[in-house]
C-alpha positions, -999 to +999 in steps of 0.1 A: +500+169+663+489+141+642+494+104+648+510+078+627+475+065+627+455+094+614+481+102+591+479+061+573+442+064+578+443+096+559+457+077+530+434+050+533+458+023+538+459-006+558+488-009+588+501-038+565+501-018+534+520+009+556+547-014+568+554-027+530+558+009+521+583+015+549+600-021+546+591-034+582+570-058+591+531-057+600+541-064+642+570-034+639+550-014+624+518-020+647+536-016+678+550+017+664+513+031+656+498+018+693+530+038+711+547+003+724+578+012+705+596+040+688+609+036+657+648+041+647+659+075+638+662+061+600+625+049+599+614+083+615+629+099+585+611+078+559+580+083+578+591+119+577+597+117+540+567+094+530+539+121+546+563+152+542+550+157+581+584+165+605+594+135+625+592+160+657+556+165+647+546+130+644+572+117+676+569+145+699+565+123+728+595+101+717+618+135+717+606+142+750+600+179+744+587+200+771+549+221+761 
């Protein structure tokens, strides 16, 4: 499953250009990528939408699926 990390690496863009493209600022965004907060169902889905990667892909821990 890949990370919010490997996925903005993979685009070669800074967490700061990440965070303009999703409309949330460098911190929100930062603590999203290091796993200190989850974002809102909305920002998920532009995450979702922005790497056309499922949200339950990316968040798996934050749906609190079972393996």
């Amino acid at each position: 499953m890949p990370t919010l990390r490997e996925l903005r690496t993979g685009k070669k863009m800074t967490q700061m250009q990440m965070a303009e493209e999703l409309r949330v600022t460098g911190k929100t965004y930062g603590a999203w990528e290091r796993g200190y907060r989850t974002p809102r169902p909305s920002d998920m889905q532009k995450i979702e939408d922005y790497f056309k990667v499922p949200k339950e892909e990316i968040f798996f821990e934050a749906f609190d699926y079972e393996t």
